[in-house]
DRENGU-944173 format. One record per residue (C-alpha): residue in three letters; z negated, x negated, y negated. Coordinates in nm, 4 decimals, decimal comma, padded with zeros to 6 digits. Last residue first. Example, Ala and Ser with C-alpha at 12.3 -4.5 7.8 and 13.67 -1.06 7.14 Angstrom:
type;Z;X;Y
SER;-00,7140;-01,3670;00,1060
ALA;-00,7800;-01,2300;00,4500
END
This chain:
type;Z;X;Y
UNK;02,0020;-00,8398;-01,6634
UNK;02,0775;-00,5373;-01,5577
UNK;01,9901;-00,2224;-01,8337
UNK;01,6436;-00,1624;-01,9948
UNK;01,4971;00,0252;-01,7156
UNK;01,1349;00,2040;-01,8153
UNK;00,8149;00,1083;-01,6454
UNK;00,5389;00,3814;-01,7146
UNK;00,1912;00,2298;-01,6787
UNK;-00,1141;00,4195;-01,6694
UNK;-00,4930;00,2494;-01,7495
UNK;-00,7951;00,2522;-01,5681
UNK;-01,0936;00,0575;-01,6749
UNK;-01,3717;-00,0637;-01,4468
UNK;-01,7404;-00,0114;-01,5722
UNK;-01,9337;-00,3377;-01,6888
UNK;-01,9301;-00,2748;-02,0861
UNK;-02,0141;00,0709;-02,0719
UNK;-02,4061;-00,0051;-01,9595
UNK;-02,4641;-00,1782;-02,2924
UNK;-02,7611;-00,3964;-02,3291
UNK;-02,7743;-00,4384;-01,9531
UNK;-02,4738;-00,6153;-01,9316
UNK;-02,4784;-00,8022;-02,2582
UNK;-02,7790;-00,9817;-02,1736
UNK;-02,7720;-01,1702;-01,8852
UNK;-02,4036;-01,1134;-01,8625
UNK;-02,3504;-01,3275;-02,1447
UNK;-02,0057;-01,4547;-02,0481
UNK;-01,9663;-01,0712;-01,9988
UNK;-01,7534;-00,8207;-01,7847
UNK;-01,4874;-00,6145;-01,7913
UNK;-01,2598;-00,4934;-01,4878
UNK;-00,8943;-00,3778;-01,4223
UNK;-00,6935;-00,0978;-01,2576
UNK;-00,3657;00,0440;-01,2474
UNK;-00,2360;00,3413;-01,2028
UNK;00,1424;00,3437;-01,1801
UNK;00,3405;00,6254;-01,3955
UNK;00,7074;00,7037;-01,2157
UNK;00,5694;01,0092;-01,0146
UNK;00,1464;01,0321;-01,0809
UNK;00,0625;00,7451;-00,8973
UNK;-00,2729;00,7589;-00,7072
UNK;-00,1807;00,5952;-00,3458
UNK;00,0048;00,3218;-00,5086
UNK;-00,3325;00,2092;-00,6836
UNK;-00,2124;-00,0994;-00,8505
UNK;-00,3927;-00,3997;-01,0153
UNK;-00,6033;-00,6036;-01,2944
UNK;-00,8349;-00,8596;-01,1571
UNK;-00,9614;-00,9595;-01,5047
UNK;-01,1273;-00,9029;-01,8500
UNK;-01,4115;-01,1068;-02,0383
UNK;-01,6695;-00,9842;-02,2948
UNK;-01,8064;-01,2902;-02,4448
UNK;-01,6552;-01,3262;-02,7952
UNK;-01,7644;-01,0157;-02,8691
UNK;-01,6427;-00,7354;-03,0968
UNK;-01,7116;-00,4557;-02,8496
UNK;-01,3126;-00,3574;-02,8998
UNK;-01,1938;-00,6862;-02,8777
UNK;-01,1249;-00,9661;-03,1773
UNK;-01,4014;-01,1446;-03,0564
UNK;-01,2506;-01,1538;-02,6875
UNK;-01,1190;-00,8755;-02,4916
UNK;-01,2199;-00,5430;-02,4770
UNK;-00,8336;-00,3857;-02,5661
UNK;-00,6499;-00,5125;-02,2705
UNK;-00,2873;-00,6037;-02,3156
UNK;-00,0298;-00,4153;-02,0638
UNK;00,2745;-00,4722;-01,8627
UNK;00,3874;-00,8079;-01,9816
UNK;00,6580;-00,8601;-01,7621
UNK;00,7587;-01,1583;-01,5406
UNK;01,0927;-01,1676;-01,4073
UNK;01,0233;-01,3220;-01,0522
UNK;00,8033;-01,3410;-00,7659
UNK;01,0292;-01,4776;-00,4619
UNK;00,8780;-01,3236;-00,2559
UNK;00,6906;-01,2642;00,0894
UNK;00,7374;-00,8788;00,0408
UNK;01,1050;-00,9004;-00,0587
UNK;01,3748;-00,7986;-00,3313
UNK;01,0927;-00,9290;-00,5910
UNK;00,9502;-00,8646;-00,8656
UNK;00,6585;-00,9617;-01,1223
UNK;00,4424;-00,7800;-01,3240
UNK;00,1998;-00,8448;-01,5923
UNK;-00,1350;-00,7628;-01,7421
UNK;-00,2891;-00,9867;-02,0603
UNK;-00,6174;-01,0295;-02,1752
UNK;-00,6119;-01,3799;-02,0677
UNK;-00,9681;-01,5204;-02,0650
UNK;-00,7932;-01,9064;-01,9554
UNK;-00,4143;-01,8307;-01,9488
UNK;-00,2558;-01,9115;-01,6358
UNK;-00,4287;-01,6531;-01,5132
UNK;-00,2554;-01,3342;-01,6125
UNK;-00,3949;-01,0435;-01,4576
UNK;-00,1984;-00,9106;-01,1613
UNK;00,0836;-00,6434;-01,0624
UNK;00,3350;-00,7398;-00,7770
UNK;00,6244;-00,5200;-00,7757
UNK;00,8658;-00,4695;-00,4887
UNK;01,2344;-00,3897;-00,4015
UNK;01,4155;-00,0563;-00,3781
UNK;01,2423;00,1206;-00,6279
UNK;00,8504;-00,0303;-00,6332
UNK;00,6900;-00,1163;-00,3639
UNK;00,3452;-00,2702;-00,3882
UNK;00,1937;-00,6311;-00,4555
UNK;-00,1527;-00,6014;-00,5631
UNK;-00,3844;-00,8310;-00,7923
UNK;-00,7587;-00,9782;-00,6954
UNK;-00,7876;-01,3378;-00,6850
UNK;-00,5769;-01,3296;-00,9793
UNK;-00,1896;-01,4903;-00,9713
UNK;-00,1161;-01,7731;-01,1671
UNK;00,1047;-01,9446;-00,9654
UNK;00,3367;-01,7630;-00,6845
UNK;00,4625;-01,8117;-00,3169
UNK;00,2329;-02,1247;-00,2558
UNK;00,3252;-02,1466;00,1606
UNK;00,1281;-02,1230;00,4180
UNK;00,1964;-02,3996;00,7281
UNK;-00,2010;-02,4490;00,7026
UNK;-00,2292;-02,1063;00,8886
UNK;-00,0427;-02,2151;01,1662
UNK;00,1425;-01,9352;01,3733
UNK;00,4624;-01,9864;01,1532
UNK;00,6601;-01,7525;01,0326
UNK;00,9592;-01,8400;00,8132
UNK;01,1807;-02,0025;00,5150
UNK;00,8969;-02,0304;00,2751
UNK;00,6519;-02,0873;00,4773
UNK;00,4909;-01,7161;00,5529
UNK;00,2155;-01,7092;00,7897
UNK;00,1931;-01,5200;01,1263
UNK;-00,1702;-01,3800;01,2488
UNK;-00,1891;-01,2853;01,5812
UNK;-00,2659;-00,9240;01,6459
UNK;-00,6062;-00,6704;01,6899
UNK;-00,8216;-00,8343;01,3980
UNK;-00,6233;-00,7073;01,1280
UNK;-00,5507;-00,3833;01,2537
UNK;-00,2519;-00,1890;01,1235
UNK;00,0290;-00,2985;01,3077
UNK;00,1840;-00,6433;01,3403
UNK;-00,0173;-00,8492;01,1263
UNK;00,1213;-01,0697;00,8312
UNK;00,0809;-01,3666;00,6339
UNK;00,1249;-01,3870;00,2591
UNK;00,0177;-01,7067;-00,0295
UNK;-00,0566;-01,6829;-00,4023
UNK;-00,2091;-01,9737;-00,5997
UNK;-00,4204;-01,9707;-00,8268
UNK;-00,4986;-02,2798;-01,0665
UNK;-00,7597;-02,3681;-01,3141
UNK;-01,0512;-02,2802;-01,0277
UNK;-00,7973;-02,4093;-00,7157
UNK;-00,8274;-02,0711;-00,5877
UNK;-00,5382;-02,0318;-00,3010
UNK;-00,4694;-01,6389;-00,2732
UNK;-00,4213;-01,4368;00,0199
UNK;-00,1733;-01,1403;00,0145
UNK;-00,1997;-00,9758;00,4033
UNK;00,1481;-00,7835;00,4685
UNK;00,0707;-00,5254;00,7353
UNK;00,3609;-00,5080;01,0019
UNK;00,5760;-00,2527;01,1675
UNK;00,7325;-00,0956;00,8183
UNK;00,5576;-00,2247;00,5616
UNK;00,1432;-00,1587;00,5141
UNK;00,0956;-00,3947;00,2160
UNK;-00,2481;-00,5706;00,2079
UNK;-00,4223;-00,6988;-00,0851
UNK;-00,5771;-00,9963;-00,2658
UNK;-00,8296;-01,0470;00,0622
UNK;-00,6858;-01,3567;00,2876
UNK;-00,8872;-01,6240;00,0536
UNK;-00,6820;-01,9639;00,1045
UNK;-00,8792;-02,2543;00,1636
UNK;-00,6608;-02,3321;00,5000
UNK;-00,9093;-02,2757;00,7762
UNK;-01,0081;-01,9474;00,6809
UNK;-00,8544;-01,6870;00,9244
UNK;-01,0541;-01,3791;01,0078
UNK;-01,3954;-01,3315;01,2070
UNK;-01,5168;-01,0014;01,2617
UNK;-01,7968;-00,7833;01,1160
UNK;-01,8970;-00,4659;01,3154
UNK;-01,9648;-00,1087;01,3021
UNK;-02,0672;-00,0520;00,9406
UNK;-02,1247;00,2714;00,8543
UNK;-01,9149;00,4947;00,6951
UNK;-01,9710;00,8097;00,8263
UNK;-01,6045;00,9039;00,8614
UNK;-01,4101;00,6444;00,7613
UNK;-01,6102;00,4179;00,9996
UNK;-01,6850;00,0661;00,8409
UNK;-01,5083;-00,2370;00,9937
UNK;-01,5782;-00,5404;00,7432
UNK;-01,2914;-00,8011;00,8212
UNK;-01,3976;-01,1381;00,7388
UNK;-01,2341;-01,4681;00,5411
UNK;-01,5027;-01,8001;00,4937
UNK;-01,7160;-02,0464;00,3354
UNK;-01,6209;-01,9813;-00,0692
UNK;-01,8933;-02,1955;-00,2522
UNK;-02,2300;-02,2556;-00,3784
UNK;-02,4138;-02,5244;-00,5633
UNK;-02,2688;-02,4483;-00,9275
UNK;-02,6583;-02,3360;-01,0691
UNK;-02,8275;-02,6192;-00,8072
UNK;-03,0389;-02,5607;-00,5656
UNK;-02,8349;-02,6735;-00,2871
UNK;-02,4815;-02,5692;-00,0943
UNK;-02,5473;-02,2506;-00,1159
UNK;-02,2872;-01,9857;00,0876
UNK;-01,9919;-01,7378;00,0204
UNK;-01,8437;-01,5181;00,2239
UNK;-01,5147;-01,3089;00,1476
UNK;-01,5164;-00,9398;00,2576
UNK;-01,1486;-00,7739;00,3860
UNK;-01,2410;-00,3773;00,3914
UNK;-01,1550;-00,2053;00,7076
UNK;-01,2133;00,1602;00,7027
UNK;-01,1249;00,2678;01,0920
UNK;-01,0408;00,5953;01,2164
UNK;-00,7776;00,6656;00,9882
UNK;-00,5063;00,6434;01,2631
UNK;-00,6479;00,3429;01,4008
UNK;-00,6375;00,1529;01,0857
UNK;-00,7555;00,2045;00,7512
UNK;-00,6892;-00,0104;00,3898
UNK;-00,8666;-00,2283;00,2274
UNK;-00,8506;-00,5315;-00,0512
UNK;-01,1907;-00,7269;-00,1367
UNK;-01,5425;-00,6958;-00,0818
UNK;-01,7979;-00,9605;-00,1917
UNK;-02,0451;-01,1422;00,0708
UNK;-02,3559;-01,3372;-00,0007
UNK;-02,5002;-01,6385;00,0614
UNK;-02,7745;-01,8633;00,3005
UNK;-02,8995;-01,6014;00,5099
UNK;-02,6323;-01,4145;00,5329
UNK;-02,6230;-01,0466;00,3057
UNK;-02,6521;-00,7460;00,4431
UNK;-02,2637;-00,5502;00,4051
UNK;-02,3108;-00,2415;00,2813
UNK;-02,5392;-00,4005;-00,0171
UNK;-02,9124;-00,2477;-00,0222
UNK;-03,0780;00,0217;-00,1197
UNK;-03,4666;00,0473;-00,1514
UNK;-03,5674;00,4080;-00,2291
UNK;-03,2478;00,5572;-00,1207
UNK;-03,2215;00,3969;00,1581
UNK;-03,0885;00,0210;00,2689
UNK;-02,7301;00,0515;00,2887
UNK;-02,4997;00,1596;-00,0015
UNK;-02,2750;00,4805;-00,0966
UNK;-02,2737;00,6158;-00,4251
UNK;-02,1251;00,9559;-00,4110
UNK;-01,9101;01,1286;-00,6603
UNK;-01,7048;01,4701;-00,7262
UNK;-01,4228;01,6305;-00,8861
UNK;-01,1806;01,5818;-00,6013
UNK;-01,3460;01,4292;-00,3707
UNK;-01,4601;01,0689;-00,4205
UNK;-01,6776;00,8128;-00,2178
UNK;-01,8000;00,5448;-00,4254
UNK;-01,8560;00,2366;-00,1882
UNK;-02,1039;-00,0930;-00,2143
UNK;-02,0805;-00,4319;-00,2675
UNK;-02,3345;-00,7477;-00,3878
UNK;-02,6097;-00,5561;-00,4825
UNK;-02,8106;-00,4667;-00,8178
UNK;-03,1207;-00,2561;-00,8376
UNK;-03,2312;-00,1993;-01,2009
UNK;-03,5798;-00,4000;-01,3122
UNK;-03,3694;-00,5882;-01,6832
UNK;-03,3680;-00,1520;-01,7386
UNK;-02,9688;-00,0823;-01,8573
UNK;-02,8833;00,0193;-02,1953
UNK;-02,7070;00,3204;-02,2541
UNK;-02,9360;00,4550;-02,5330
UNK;-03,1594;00,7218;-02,3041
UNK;-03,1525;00,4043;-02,0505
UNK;-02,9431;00,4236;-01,7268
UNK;-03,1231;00,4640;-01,3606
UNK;-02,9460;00,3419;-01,1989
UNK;-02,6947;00,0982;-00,9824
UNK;-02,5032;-00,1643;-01,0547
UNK;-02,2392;-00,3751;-00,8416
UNK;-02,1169;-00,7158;-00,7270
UNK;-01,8474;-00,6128;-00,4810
UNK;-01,6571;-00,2714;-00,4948
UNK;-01,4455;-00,0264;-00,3244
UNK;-01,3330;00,3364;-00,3851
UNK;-01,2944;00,5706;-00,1027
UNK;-01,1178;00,8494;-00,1713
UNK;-01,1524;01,1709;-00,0004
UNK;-00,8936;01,4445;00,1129
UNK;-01,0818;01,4530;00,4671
UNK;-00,9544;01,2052;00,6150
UNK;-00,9647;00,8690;00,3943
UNK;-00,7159;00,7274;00,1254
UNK;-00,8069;00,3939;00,0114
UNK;-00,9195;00,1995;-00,3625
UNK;-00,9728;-00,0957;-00,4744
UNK;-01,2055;-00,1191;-00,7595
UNK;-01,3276;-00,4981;-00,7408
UNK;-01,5743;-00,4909;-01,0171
UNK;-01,9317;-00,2894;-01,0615
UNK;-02,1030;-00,0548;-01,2507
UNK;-02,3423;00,2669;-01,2755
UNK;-02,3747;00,3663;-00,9168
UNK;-02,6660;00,5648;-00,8450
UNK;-02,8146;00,8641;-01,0374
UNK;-02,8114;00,7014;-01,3905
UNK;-02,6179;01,0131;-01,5347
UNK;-02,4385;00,7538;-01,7733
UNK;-02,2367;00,6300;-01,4628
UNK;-02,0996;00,9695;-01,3195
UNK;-01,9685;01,0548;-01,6971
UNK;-01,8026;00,6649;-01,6932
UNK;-01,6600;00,7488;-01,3146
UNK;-01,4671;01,0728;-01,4452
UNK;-01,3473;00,9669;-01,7469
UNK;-01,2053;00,6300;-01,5888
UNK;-01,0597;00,8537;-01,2690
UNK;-00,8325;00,9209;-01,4480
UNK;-00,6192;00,7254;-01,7305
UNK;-00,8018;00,5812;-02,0499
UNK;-00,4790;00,3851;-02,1399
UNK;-00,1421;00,4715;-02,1529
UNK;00,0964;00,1895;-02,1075
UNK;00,4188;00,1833;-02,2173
UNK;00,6101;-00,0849;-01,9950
UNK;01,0114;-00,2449;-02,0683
UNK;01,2024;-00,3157;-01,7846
UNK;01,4908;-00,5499;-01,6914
UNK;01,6853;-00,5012;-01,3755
UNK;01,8233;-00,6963;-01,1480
UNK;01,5150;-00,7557;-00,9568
UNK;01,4372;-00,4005;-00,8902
UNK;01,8285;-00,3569;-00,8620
UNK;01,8032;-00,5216;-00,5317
UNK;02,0385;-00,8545;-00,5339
UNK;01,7908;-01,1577;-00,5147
UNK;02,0065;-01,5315;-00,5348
UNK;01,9447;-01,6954;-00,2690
UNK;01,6355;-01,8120;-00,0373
UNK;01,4367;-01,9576;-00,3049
UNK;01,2134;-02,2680;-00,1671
UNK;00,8375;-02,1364;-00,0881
UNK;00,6325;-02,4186;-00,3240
UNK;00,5312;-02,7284;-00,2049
UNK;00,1538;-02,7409;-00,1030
UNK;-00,0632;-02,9719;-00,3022
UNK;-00,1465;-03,0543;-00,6516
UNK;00,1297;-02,7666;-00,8095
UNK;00,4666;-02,6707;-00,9332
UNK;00,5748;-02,4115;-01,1170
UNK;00,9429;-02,2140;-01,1306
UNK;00,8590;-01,8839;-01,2564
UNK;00,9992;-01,9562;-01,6422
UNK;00,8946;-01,6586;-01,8619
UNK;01,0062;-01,2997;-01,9905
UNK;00,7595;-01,0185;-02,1775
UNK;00,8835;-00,6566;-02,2483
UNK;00,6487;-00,4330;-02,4574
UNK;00,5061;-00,0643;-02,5461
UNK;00,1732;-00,0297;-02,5678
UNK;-00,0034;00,3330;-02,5970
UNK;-00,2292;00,3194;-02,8965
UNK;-00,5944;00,2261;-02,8470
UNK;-00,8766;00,4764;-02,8856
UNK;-01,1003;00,3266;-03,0838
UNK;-01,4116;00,1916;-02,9657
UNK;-01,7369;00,3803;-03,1331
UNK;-01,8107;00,6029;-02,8739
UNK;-01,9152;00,3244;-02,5881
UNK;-02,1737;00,1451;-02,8251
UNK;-02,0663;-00,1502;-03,0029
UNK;-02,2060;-00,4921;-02,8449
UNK;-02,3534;-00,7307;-03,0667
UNK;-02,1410;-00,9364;-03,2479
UNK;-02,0497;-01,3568;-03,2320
UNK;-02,1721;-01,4401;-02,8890
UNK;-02,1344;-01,8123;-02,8172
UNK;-01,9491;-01,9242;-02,5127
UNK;-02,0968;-01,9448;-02,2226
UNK;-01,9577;-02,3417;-02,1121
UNK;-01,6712;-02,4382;-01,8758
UNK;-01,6099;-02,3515;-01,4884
UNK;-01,2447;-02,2231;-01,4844
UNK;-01,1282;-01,9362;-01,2190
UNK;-01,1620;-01,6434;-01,4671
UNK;-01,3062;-01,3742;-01,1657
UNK;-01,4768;-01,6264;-00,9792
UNK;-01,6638;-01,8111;-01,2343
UNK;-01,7920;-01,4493;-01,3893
UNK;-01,8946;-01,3423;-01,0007
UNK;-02,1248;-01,6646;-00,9799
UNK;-02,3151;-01,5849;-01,2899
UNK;-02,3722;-01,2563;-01,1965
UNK;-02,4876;-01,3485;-00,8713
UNK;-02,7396;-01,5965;-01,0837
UNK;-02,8890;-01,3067;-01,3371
UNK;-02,9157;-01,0313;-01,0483
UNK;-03,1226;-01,3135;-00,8315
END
């Protein structure tokens, strides 16, 4: 079971179903990868795409914020808090040691809740390997405060379990969060996916839910029924804007992602009709979406930024990209423009730090909430086309990575 989930959260995350490739170097242990230097870089392409179905949103004029206008050069610092923090938790072996997703919300009580889907847990190996026997679930919570870590799952301590129990025939993962009734509320968006036979590739995306938790105690209260009749996953992120909260789905073709946004009037997903953008409007049909943007992760954030916004995501119209960009725009529904290399991850590839063709990047984005004045956080996650091996070989290898990124105006453009 650990060995096939894995293999279904690899497909996700790159989007392409091909063959492993080979592994050309064992894994190097977590203190022998350099420290890379901060990057500094500008990167510009064409934003008009097309794609198999769906025109895309038609430009509405020209944008005039100075987010837009701008151009803007990123040095990135890598190794940023919480990484430190969460690697030291990890090699104690006393519950979480691993997982992707990493989004992240504010809760009461100056605490943190960090989210993730397919993850890890202990005990950890005197030389950082993982037993083949350790529990692994399909999502799960670290709570932080300050300084400090919990590992939060169901089941009990003895026999844990993911948050949310799995359906009979699938699994859930966890994707973007955020609280509603005035904190009371943690509602995490979870995807579903089924079986569809016996098969290795018999299994797909079935449908959107909201995961209620309560911030407090965190348990789950109830699961409720989102949108999904338009093969667009509503769980990329959500942007609390004025009176509404922007939902960012995303349209997974496997070679090709495509972004799409709806919106809720207040805070609660599951308390107001849904509206989808078109292009030119809201609509109340969820198959009137729009494709906003190609080549957008399933899991990327769009945030504001100056006096427009900035959508941060890993690059996927490269297959194993180990590249992080930006886009803007003068508006929350788009257009996504002046795209910006904002960072190059280090693991990737043979030529990465573990020296393995295998280990694989992706769903790089923002934590808004945890800037430090003009430096964004932003997150991304490693994993292996080998998983089966390299991830309990080396427990470092499946940790998220946290990197800061300073954006610096060049001038208008």
């Amino acid at each position: 079971m650990v060995r096939d989930n894995k293999s279904r959260r690899r497909w996700i995350a790159t989007g392409t179903l091909i063959a492993a490739t080979a592994v050309t170097g064992l894994p190097a242990a977590a203190g022998d990868n350099p420290t890379p230097r901060p990057q500094v870089g500008t990167f510009r392409s064409p934003t008009t795409v097309s794609g198999p179905a769906h025109a895309f949103a038609p430009r509405t004029g020209e944008q005039s914020c100075a987010a837009v206008r701008t151009s803007w050069t990123a040095t990135a610092r890598p190794h940023a808090a919480p990484e430190s923090l969460f690697n030291a938790y990890s090699d104690t072996g006393k519950g979480w040691t691993g997982a992707d997703s990493t989004y992240s919300v504010r809760l009461p009580g100056g605490r943190t809740a960090w989210i993730f889907s397919d993850t890890f847990l202990g005990p950890v190996n005197a030389d950082g390997s993982r037993p083949t026997t350790t529990p692994f679930i399909n999502n799960s919570f670290m709570v932080q405060r300050g300084k400090s870590l919990q590992t939060v799952t169901g089941g009990t301590a003895s026999d844990p379990t993911a948050l949310l129990p799995p359906p009979s025939n699938g699994w859930y993962w966890f994707g973007a969060a955020g609280t509603s009734k005035a904190g009371r509320n943690l509602d995490v968006t979870a995807l579903r996916f089924e079986r569809t036979g016996t098969g290795q590739w018999d299994w797909r995306w079935a449908a959107n839910s909201l995961a209620r938790f309560d911030s407090k105690t965190l348990k789950l209260q109830k699961l409720i029924p989102l949108p999904s009749s338009a093969n667009i996953q509503w769980s990329g992120w959500l942007l609390r804007e004025g009176p509404f909260t922007y939902v960012y789905g995303v349209e997974d073709l496997g070679a090709s992602k495509y972004e799409h946004v709806a919106r809720v009037r207040g805070d609660d997903l599951a308390g107001a009709p849904w509206q989808y953008w078109t292009g030119t409007g809201w609509s109340s049909d969820e198959t009137a979406s729009a494709r906003v943007l190609e080549g957008v992760a399933n899991e990327h954030s769009v945030t504001r930024w100056r006096d427009g916004y900035l959508l941060v995501t890993h690059d996927t119209t490269e297959l194993f990209s180990d590249r992080v960009v930006g886009y803007f725009s003068c508006s929350p529904t788009g257009p996504f423009v002046n795209k910006t290399e904002l960072y190059r991850t280090p693991e990737t590839g043979a030529g990465g730090s573990y020296g393995d063709a295998d280990i694989i990047t992706y769903n790089s984005h923002e934590h808004p909430d945890l800037r430090r004045g003009n430096e964004l956080l932003v997150s991304y996650n490693v994993n292996s086309l080998d998983a089966n091996n390299d991830l309990y070989a080396d427990v470092s290898i499946y940790r998220p990575r946290f990197t800061g990124v300073t954006l610096t105006p060049n001038g208008l453009r």
